[in-house]
MMTF fields as JSON, N, C-alpha, C and O atoms, coordinates in Angstrom:
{
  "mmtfVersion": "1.0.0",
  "mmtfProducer": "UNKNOWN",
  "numBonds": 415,
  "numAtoms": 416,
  "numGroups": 104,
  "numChains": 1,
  "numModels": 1,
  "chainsPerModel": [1],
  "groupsPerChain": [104],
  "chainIdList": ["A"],
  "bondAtomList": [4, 2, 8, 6, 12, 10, 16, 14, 20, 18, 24, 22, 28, 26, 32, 30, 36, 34, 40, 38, 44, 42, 48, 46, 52, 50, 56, 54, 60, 58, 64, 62, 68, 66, 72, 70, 76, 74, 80, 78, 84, 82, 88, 86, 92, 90, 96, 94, 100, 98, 104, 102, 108, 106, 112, 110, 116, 114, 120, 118, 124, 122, 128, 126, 132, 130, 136, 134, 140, 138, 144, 142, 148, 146, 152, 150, 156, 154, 160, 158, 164, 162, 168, 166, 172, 170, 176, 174, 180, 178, 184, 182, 188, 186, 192, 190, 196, 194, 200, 198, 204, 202, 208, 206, 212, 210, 216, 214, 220, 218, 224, 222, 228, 226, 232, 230, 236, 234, 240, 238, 244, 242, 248, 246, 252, 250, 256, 254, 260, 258, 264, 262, 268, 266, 272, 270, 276, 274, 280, 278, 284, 282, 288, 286, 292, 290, 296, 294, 300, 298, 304, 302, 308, 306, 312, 310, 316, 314, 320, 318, 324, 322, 328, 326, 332, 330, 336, 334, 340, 338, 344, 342, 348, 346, 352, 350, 356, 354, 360, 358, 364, 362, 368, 366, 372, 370, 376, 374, 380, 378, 384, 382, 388, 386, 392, 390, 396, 394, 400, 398, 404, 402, 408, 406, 412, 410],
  "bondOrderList": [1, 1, 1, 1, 1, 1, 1, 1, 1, 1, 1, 1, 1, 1, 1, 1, 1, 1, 1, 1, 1, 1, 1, 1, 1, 1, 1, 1, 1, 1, 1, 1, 1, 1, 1, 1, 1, 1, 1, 1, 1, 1, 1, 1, 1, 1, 1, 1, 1, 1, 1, 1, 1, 1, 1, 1, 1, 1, 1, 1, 1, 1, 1, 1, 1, 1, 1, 1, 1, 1, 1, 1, 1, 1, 1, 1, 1, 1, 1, 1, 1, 1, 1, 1, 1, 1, 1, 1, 1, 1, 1, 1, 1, 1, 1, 1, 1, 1, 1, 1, 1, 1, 1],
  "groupList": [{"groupName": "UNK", "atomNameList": ["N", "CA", "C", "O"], "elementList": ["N", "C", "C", "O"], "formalChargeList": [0, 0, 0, 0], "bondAtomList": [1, 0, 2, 1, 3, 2], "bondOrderList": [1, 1, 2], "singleLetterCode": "X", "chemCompType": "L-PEPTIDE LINKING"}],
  "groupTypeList": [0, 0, 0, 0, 0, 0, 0, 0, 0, 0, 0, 0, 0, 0, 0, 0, 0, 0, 0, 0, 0, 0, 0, 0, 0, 0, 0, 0, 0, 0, 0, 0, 0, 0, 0, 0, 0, 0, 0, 0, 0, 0, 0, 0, 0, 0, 0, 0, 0, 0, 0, 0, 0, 0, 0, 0, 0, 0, 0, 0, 0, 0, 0, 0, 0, 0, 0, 0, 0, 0, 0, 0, 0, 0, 0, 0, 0, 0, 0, 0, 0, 0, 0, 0, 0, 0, 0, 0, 0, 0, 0, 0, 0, 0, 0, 0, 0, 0, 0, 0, 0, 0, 0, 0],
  "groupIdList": [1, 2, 3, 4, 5, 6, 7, 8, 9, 10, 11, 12, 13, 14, 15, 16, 17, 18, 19, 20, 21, 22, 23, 24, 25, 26, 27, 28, 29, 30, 31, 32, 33, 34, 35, 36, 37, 38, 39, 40, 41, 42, 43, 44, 45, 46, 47, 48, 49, 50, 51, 52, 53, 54, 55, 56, 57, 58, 59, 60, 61, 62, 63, 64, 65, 66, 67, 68, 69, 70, 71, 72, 73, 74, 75, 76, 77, 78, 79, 80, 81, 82, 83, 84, 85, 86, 87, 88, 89, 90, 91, 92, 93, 94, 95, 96, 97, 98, 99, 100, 101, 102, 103, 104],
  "secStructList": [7, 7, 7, 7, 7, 7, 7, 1, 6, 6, 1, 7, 1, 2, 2, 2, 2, 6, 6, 6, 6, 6, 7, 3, 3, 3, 3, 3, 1, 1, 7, 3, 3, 3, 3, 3, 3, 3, 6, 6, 3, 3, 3, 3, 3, 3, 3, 3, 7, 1, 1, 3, 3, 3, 3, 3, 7, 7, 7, 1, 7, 3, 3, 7, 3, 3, 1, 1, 4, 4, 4, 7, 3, 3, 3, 3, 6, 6, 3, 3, 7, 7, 7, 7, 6, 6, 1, 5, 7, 6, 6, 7, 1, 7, 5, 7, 7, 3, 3, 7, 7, 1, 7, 7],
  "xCoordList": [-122.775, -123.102, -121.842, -120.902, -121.777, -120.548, -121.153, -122.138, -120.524, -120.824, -120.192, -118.97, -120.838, -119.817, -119.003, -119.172, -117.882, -117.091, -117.43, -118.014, -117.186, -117.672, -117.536, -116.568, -118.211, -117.865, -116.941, -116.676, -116.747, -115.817, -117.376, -116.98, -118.5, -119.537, -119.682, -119.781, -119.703, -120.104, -118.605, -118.556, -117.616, -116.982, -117.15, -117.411, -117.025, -117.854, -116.571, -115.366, -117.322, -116.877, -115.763, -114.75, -115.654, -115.185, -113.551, -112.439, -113.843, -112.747, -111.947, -110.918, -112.748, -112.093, -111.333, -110.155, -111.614, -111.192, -109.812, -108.722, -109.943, -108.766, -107.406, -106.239, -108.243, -106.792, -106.38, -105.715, -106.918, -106.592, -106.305, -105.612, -106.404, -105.632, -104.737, -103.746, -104.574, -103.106, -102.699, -101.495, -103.331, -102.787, -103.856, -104.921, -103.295, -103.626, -104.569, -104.09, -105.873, -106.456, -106.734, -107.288, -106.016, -106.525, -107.585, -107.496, -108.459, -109.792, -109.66, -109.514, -109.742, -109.654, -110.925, -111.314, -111.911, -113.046, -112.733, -113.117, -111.871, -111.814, -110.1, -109.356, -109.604, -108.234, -107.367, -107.755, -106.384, -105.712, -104.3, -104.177, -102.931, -101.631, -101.333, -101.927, -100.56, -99.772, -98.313, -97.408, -98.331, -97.148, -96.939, -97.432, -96.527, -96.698, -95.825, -95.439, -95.333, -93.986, -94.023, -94.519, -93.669, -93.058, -91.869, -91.107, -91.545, -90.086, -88.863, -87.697, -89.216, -88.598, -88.398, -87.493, -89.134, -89.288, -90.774, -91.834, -90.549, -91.658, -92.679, -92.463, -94.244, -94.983, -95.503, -95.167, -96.525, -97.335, -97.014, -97.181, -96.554, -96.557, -96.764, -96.534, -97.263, -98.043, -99.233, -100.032, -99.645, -101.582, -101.908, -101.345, -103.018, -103.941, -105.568, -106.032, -106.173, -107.411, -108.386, -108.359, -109.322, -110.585, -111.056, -110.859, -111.851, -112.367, -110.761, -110.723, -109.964, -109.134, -108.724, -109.303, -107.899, -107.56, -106.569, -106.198, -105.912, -104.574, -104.478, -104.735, -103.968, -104.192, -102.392, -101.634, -101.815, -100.464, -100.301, -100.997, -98.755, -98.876, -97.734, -97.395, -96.451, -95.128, -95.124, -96.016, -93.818, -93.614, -94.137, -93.716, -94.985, -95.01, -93.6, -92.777, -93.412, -94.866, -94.264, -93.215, -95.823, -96.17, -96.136, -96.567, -95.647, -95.93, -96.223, -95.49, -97.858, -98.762, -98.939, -99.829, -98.887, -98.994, -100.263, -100.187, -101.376, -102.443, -102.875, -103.057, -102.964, -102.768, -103.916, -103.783, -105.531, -106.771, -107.204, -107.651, -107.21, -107.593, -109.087, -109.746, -109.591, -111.131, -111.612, -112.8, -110.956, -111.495, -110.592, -110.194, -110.004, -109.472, -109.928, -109.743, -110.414, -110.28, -109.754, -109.528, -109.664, -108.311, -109.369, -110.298, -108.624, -108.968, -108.466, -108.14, -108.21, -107.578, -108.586, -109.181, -108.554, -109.265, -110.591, -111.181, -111.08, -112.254, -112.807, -113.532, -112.446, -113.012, -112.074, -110.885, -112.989, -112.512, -111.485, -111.667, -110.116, -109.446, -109.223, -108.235, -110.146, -109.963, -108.36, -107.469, -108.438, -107.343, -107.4, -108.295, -106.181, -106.426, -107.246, -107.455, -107.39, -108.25, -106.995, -107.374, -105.948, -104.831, -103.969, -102.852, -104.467, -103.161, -103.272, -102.215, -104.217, -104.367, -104.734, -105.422, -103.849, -103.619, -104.717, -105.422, -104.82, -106.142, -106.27, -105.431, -107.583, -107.935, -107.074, -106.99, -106.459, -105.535, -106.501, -107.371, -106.019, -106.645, -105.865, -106.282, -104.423, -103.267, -103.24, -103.361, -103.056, -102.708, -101.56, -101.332, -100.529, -99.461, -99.805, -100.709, -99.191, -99.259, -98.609, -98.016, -98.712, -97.753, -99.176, -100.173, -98.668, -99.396, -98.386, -97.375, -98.239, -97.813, -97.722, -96.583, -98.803, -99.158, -100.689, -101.592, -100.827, -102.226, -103.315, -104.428, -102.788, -104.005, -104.237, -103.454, -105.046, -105.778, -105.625, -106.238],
  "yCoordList": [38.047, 36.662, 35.807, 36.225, 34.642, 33.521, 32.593, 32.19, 31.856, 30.854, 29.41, 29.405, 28.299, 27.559, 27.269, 27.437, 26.676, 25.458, 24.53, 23.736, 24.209, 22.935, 21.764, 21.831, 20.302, 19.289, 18.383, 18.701, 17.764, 17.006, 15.825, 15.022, 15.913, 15.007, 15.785, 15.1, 17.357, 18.299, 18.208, 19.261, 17.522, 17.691, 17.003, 15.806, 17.687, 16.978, 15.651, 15.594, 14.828, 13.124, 13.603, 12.912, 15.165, 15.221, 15.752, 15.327, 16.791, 16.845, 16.295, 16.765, 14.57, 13.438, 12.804, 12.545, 12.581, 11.683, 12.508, 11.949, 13.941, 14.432, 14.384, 14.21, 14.671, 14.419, 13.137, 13.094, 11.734, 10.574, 10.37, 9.352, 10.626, 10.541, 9.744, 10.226, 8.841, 8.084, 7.667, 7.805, 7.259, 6.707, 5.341, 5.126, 4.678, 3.753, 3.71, 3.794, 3.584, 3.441, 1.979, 1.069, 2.18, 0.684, 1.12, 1.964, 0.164, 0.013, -1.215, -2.316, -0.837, -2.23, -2.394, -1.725, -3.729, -4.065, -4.498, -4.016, -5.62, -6.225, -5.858, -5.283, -6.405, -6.251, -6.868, -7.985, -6.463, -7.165, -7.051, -6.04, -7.408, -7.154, -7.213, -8.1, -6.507, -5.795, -5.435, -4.977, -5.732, -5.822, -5.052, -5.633, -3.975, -2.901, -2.173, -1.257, -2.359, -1.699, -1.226, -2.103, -0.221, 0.025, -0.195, -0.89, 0.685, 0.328, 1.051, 0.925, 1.781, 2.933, 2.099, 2.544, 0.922, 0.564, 0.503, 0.685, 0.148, 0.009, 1.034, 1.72, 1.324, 2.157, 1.757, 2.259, 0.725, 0.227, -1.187, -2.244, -1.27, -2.417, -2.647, -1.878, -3.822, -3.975, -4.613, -4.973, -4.871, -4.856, -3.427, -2.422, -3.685, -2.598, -2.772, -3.906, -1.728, -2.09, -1.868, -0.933, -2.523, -2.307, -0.961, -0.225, -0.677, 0.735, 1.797, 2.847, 1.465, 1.901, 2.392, 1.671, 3.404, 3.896, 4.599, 5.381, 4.371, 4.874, 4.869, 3.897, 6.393, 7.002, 6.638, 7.16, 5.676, 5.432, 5.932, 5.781, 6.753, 7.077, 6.606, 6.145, 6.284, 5.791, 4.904, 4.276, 5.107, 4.375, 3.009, 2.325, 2.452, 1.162, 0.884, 1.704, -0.424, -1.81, -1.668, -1.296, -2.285, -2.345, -3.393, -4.237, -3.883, -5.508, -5.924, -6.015, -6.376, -6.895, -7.564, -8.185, -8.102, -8.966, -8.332, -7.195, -9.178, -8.799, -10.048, -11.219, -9.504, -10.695, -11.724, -12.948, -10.741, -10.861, -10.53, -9.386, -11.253, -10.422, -10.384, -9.896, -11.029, -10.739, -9.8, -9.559, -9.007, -7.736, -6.733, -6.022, -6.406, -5.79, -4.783, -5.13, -3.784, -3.282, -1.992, -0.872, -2.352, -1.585, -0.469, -0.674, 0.47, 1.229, 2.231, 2.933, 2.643, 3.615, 4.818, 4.519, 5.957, 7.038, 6.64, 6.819, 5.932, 6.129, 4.49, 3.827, 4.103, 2.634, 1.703, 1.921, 0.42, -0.621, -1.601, -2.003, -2.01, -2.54, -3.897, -4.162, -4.797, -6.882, -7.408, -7.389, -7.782, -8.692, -10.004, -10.835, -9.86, -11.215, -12.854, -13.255, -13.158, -14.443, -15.589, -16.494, -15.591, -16.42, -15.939, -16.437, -14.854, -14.363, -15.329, -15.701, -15.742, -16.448, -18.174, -18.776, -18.651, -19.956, -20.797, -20.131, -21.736, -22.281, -22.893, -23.506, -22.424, -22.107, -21.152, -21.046, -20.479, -19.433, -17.775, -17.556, -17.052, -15.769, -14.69, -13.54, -15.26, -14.212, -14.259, -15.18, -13.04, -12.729, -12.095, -11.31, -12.473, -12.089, -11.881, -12.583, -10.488, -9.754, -8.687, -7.965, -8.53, -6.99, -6.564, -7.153, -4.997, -4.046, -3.621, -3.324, -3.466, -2.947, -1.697, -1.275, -0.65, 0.493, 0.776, 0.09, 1.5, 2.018, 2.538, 2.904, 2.529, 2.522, 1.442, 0.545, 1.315, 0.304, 0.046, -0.876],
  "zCoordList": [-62.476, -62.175, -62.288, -62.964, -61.665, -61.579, -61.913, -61.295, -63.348, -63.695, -63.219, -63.067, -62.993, -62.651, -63.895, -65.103, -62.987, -63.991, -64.399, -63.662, -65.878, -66.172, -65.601, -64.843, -65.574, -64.822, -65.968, -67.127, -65.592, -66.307, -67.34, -68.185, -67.14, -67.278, -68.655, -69.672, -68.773, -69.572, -70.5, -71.136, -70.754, -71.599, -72.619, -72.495, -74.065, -74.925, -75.611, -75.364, -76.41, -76.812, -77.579, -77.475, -78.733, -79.431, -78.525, -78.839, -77.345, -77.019, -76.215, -75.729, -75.96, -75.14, -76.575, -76.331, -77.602, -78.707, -78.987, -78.87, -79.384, -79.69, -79.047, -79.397, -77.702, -76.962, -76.352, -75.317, -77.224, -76.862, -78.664, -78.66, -79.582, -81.081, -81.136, -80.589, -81.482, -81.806, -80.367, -80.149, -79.49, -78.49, -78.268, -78.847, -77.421, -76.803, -75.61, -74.479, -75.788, -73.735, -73.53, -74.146, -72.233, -71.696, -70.234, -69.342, -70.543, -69.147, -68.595, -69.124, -67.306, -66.703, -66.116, -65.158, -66.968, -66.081, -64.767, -63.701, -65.009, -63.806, -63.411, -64.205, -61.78, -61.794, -62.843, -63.188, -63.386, -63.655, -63.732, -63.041, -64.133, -64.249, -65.56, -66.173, -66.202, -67.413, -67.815, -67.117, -68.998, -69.488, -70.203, -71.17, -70.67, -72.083, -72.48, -71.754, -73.607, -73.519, -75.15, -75.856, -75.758, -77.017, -77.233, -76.56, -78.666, -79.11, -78.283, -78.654, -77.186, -76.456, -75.04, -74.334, -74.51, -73.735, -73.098, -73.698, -71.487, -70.39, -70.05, -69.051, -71.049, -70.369, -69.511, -68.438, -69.472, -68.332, -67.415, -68.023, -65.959, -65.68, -64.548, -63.615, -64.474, -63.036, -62.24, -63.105, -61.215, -61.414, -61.373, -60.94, -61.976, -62.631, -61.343, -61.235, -60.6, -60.328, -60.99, -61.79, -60.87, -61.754, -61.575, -60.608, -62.87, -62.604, -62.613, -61.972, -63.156, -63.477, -65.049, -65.863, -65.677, -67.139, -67.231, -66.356, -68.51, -68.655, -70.161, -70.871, -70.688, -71.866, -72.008, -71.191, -73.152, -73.444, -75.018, -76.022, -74.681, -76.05, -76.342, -75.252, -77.429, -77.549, -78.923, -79.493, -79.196, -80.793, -80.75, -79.816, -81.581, -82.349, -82.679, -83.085, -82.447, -82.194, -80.447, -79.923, -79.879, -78.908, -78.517, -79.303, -77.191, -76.756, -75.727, -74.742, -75.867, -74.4, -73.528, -74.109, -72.456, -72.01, -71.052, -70.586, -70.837, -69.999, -69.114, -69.446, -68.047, -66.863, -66.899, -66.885, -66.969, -67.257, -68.407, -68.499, -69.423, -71.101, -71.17, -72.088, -69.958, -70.536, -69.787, -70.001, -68.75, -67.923, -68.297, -67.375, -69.87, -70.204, -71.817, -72.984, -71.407, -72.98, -73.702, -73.243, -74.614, -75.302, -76.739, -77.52, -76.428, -77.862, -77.94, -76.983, -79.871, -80.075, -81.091, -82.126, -80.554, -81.115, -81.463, -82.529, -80.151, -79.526, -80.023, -79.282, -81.067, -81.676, -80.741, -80.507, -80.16, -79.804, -80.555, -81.704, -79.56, -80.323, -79.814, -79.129, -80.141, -79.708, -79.714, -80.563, -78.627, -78.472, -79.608, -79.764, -80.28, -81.088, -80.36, -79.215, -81.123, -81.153, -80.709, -79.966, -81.007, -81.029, -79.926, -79.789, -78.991, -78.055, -76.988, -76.48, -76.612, -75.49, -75.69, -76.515, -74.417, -75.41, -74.474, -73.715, -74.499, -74.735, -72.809, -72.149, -72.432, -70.747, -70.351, -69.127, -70.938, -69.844, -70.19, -71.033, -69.372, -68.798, -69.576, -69.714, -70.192, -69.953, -71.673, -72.481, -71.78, -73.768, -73.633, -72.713, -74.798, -75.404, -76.201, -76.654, -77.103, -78.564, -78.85, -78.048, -80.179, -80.687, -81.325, -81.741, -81.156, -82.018, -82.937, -82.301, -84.184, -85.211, -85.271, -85.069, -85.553, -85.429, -85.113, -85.593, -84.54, -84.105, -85.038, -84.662, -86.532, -87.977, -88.111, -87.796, -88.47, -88.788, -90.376, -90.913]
}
């Protein structure tokens, strides 16, 4: 008998978390443009389309700029990580911030 291959639907939560550990994902609800860079330099930059993801890994501290911060979300080893409350300045769309390190 030939079994199929697994689908990517059938891969389990635990071996999506591991191999995202200590990194960064960003989701893009909606479009947006990005700024992202560690201490090494430029990982992510650009517009981003919605329905879009990108697993970043690179030394802390990290520094954001998100074009759309409210069609944007961020998390590390699987828990959601909020854009500060203070990144975005008051009616604007766009957040500036550092990440320190990715523990919490």
């Amino acid at each position: 008998t030939v079994e199929p291959a697994p689908s990517a639907a059938s891969v389990s939560a635990a071996e999506v978390s591991t191999a995202e550990s200590g990194k960064l994902v960003i989701e893009f609800e909606q479009a947006s443009w990005v700024d992202i860079s560690d201490s090494s330099g430029r990982l992510l930059s650009g517009e981003q389309p919605a329905g879009s993801r990108h697993v970043l890994s690179g030394k802390p501290p990290y520094t954001l700029a998100l074009g759309n911060a409210p069609g944007v979300r961020l998390s590390v080893d699987g828990q959601p990580w909020p854009v500060p409350e203070d990144a975005r300045a008051a009616g604007s769309n766009v957040a500036r911030f550092r990440i320190e390190s990715l523990s919490r």
